[in-house]
C-alpha positions in Angstrom: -28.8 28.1 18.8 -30.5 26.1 21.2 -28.4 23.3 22.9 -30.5 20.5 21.4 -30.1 22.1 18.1 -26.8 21.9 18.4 -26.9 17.9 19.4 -29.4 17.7 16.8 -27.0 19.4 14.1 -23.5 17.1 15.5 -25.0 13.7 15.6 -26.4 14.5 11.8 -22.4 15.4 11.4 -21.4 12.0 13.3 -23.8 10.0 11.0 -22.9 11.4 7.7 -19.2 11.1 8.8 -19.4 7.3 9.8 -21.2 6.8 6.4 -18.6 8.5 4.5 -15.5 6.3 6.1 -17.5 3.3 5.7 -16.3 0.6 3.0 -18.6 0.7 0.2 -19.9 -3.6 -0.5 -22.6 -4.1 -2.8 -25.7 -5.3 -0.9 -25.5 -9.2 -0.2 -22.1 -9.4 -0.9 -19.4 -10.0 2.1 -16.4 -8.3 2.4 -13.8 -11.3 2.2 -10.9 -10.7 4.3 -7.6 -13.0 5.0 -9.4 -15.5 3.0 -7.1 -18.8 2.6 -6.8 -20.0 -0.9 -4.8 -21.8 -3.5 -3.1 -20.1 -6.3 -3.1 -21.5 -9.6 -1.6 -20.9 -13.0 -4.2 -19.4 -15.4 -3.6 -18.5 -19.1 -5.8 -15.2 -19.9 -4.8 -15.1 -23.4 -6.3 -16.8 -26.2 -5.7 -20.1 -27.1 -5.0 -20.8 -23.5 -7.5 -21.4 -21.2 -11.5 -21.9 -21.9 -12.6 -19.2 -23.4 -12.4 -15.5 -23.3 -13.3 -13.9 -19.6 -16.7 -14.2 -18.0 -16.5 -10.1 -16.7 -16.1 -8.4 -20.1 -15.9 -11.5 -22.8 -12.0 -10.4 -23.8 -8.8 -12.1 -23.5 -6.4 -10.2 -21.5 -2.7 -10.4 -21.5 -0.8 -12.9 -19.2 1.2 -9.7 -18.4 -1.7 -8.0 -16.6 -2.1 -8.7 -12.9 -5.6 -10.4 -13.3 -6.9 -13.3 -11.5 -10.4 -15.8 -12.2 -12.2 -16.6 -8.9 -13.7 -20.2 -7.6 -17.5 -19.9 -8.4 -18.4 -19.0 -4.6 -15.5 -16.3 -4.6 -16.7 -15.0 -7.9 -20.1 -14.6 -6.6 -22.4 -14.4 -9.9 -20.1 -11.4 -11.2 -20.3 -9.2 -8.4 -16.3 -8.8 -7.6 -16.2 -8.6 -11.9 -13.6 -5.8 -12.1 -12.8 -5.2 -8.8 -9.6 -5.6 -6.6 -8.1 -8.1 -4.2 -4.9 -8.3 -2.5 -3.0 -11.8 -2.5 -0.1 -12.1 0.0 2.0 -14.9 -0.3 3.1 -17.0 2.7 6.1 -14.4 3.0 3.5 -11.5 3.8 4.1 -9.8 0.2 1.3 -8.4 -1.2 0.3 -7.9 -4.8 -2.6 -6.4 -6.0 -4.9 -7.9 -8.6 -7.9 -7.4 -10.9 -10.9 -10.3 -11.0 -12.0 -10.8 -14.8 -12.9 -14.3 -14.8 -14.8 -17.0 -12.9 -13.4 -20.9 -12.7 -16.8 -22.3 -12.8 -14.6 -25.9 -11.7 -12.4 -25.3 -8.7 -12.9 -24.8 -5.3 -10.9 -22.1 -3.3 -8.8 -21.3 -5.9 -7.8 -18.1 -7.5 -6.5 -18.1 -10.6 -3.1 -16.0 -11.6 -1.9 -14.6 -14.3 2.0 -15.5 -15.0 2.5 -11.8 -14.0 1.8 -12.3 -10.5 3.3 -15.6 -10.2 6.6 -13.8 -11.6 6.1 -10.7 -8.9 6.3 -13.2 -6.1 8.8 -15.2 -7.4 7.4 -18.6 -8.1 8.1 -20.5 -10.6 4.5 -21.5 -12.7 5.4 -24.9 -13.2 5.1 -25.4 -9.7 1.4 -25.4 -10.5 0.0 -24.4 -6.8 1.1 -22.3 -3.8 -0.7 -21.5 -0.7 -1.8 -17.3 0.0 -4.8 -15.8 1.4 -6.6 -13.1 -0.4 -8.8 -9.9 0.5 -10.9 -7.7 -1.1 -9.7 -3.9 -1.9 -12.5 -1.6 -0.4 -12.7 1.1 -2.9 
């Protein structure tokens, strides 16, 4: 095989390669890393917040570890279903799934009671601060 072939044939390799390891985001949407935020208490079930969620139009249990984005977070439905990690001001990390939108906050994500138990808070506290990140899947 000719040399250039064989340049020809690795940077077809290299290119497939880098593709491959590449995070997968949906076109127009940015990945959102280390993002600052305030947590809030949000009921999932019904009866307790304003409806059923805007991703699949269920309630969910307060038990799951699911969260509702701020509007610009939420991003017309395009993180519906898909993961974040929230890391508390202690660096723990839990891992959560977006089902709703809160069409009237601002930099907020909303947690389940779950969440707020796995990081030890108490709910009635209303607020704490964490930063946020999308999974890449």
């Amino acid at each position: 095989m000719a040399n250039s072939t064989k340049v020809a044939v690795l940077l077809v390799l290299l290119q497939v390669s880098c593709a491959v390891s590449r995070p997968h985001i949906s076109p127009g949407k940015s990945l959102l890393v280390n993002t600052p935020a305030v947590m809030t208490v949000n009921g999932f079930q019904e009866g307790e917040g304003s409806g059923p969620a805007a991703c699949d139009g269920q309630y969910h249990s307060d038990e799951e570890f699911i969260v509702s984005l701020s509007s610009e977070w939420f991003d017309g439905g395009a993180r519906c279903g898909k993961l974040i990690r929230i890391q508390d001001s202690a660096n723990l990390h839990i891992t959560a799934k977006v089902v709703d939108e809160c069409g009237d906050c601002d930099n907020e994500v909303g947690a389940s009671a779950q969440i707020w138990r796995n990081f030890n808070l108490d709910p009635s506290v209303g607020e704490a601060k964490i930063s946020f990140s999308d999974v890449v899947e």
